[in-house]
C-alpha positions in Angstrom: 163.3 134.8 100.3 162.2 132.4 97.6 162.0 129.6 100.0 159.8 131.6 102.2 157.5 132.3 99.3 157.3 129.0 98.4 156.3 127.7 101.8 153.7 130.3 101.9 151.8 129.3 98.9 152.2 126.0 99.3 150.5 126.7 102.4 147.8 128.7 101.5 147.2 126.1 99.2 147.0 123.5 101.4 144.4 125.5 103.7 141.9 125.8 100.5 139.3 123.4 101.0 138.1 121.1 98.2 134.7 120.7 96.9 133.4 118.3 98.6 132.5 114.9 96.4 128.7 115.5 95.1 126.5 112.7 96.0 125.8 109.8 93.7 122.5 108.7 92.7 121.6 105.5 91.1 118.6 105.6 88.5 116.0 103.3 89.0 113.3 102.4 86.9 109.8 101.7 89.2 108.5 104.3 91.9 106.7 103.4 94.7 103.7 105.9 95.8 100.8 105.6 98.0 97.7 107.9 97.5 95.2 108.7 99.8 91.3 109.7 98.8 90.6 111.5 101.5 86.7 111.2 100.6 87.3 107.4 100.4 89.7 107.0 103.6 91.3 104.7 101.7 95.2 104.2 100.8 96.9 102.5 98.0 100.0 102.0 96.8 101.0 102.0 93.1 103.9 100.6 91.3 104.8 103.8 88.4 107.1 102.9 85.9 109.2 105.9 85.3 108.8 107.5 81.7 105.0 106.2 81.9 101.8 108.3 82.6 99.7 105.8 84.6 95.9 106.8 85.7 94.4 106.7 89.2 90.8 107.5 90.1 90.5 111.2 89.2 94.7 111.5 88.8 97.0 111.0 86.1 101.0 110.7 87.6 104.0 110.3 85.3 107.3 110.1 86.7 110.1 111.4 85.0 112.7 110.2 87.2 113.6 107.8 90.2 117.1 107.8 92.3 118.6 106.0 94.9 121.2 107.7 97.3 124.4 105.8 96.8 124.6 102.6 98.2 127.2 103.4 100.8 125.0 106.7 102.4 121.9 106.1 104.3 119.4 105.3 102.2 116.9 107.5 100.7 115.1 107.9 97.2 113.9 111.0 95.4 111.2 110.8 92.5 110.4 113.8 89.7 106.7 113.3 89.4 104.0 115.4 87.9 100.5 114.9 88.9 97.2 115.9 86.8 93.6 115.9 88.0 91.2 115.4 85.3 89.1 118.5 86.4 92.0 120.6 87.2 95.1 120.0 85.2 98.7 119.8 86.4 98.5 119.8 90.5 101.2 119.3 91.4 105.2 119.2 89.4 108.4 118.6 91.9 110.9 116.2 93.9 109.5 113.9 96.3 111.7 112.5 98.8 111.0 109.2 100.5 113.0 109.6 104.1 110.9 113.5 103.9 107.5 112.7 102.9 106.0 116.0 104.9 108.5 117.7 103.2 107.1 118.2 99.4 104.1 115.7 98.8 101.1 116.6 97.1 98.3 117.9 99.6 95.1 118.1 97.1 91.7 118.6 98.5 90.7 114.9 97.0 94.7 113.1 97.1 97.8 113.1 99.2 100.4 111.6 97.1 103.9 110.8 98.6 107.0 109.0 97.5 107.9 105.3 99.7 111.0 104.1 97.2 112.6 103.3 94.3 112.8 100.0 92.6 
């Protein structure tokens, strides 16, 4: 009887599945964005040092952080970025993600900002 509770726990314990291993990021120190004026119909791309506020036009973006998927997934980078106008404030506050720029770039009336990497 002992034997066959043994082999039924170790069973059922076998059958639990474990977390799975979170993904890895690598910090990096440099963003990559472009912005669009839309009144301008012109693009740029700007080189943000994370930690730093840097001004553009009518917008003021400060990254707080940039990561890089680990080097043995596909790649893809994710920025923390918060985005002021001058005549409006804070516009925007979130994750970008590089391989998913539809997915959560700013969409101002003026700007579209999106993420292209990490550096």
């Amino acid at each position: 009887m002992k034997n066959i509770f043994k082999i039924l726990i170790i069973s059922s314990l076998m059958c639990i599945s474990l977390p799975e291993k979170a993904d890895a990021y690598i910090d990096k120190s440099i963003a990559i964005v472009r912005v669009m004026n839309k009144a301008a119909g012109k693009v740029q791309t700007l080189t943000l040092p994370v930690g730093e506020s840097t001004d553009f036009e009518k917008l003021s973006l400060l990254v707080r952080s940039c990561k890089q998927t680990d080097p043995f997934q596909a790649e893809n980078f994710f920025s923390f970025i918060e985005i002021y106008k001058t005549s409006e404030g804070k516009i925007f506050s979130g994750w970008m993600n590089a391989n998913e720029p539809g997915e959560n770039p700013l969409q101002n009336a003026d700007y579209d900002v999106w993420l292209v990497k990490c550096e």
